[in-house]
Every structure is written in structure tokens, then in C-alpha cells.
C-alpha positions in Angstrom: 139.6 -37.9 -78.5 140.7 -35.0 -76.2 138.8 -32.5 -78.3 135.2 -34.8 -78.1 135.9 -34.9 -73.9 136.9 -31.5 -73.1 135.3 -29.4 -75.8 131.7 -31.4 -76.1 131.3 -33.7 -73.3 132.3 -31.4 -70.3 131.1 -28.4 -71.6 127.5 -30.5 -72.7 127.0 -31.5 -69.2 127.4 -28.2 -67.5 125.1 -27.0 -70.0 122.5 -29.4 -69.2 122.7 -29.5 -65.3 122.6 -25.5 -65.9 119.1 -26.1 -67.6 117.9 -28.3 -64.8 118.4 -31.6 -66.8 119.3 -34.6 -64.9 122.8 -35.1 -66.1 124.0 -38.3 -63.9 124.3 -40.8 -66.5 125.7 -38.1 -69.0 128.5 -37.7 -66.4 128.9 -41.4 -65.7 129.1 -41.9 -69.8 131.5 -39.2 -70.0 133.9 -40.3 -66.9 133.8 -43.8 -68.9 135.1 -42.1 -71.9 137.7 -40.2 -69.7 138.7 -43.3 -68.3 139.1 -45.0 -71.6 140.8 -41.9 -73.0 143.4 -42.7 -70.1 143.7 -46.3 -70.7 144.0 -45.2 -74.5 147.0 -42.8 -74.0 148.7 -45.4 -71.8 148.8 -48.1 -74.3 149.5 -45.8 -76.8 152.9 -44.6 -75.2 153.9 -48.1 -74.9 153.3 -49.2 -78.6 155.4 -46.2 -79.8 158.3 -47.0 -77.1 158.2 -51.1 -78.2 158.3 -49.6 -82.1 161.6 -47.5 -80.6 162.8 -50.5 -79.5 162.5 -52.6 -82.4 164.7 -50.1 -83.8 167.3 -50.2 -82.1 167.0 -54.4 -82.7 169.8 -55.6 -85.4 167.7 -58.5 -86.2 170.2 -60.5 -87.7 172.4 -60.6 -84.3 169.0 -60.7 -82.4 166.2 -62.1 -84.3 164.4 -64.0 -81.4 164.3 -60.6 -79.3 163.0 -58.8 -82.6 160.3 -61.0 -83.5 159.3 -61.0 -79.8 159.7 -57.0 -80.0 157.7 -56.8 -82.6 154.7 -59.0 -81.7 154.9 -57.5 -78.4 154.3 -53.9 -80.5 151.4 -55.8 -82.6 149.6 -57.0 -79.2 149.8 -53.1 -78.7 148.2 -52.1 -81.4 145.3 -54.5 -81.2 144.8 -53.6 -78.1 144.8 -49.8 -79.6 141.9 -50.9 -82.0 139.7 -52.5 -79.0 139.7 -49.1 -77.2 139.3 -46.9 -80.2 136.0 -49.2 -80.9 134.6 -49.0 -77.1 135.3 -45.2 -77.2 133.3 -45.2 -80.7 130.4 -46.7 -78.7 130.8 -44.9 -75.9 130.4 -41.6 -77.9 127.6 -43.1 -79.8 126.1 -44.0 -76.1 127.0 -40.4 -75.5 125.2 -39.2 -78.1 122.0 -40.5 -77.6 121.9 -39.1 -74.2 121.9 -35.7 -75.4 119.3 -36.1 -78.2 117.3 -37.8 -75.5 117.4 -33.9 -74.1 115.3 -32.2 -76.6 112.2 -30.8 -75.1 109.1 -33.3 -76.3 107.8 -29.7 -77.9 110.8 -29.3 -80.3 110.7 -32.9 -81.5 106.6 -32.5 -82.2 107.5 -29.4 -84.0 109.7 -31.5 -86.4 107.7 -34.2 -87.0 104.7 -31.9 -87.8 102.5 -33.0 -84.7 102.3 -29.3 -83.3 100.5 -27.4 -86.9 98.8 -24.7 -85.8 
């Protein structure tokens, strides 16, 4: 997830603002990401340190704080799943912002409109 905002989307939208291209919602889509990306890495940190805790658990002597320990970890990692998914979207989103970027030109030479 670092590698798609700081080695595509950043470098994408100075790219297109360098070739005059209105890049506001490309910047708004990519500072959604960013912010998701945050939200991601937070929540992450937290499962891993409730898995470290249920660890150190001896859930014979404790079984009540386990099991609460380790549906605490599972809420976690749902939680995990719903951000991956918006950040899936939010790339796709992403994406079709910058195909919307090709020149008309390019896209009639594809299709076979512009035969000279």
C-alpha cells in the first residue's frame, strides 16, 4: 500500500499537473487513500499488540480475559478487511482517473477511428 501511494499516486499527479491536467480530484482521491493508509497502519499496530497479548494469556488461569483478548484481536482484523476493501476501491477510483487522462486522439487511434 505504501509503494501504490508514494511510487504511483504522488509521482502520477505531479506528472499530470506538470502536463496541464486538472489534477484536483486525483489529489483528493489520493489524500483519501493516504488517509486510509493511516487509519490502516493504526489498526494494524493494534491487532498485532492484542495477538502479543494473547500470548502472554495462560488461558487456563485467565480464560474470560483470553477469550475477550482474542475477540478483541478478531474485531481488529475485520476491521483490517473493511479498510483493505475501501483502499481496493479507492485505487480502482484512482485508476479511472488517470485513464480518464488519455488525450481523445490516442484513444481514437486505438479504436481505429483516426485511419488515415
Amino acid at each position: 500500500y505504501e509503494t501504490i501511494a508514494s511510487k504511483f499516486m504522488d509521482p502520477m499527479n505531479t506528472r499530470a499537473a506538470d502536463a496541464g491536467y486538472n489534477t484536483t480530484e486525483m489529489k483528493k482521491v489520493a489524500a483519501s487513500f493516504k488517509e486510509q493508509l493511516s487509519t490502516f497502519r493504526k489498526t494494524y499496530q493494534q491487532y498485532k499488540d492484542t495477538l502479543k497479548r494473547t500470548q502472554t494469556i495462560k488461558c487456563k488461569d485467565q480464560p474470560v480475559v483470553f477469550y475477550d483478548t482474542v475477540k478483541l484481536a478478531e474485531q481488529y482484523r475485520l476491521e483490517l478487511r473493511t479498510i483493505t476493501v475501501e483502499m481496493g476501491a479507492i485505487v480502482t477510483q484512482y485508476g479511472e482517473l488517470v485513464k480518464a487522462l488519455r488525450p481523445p486522439i490516442v484513444t481514437a487511434a486505438k479504436s481505429g477511428a483516426n485511419k488515415e
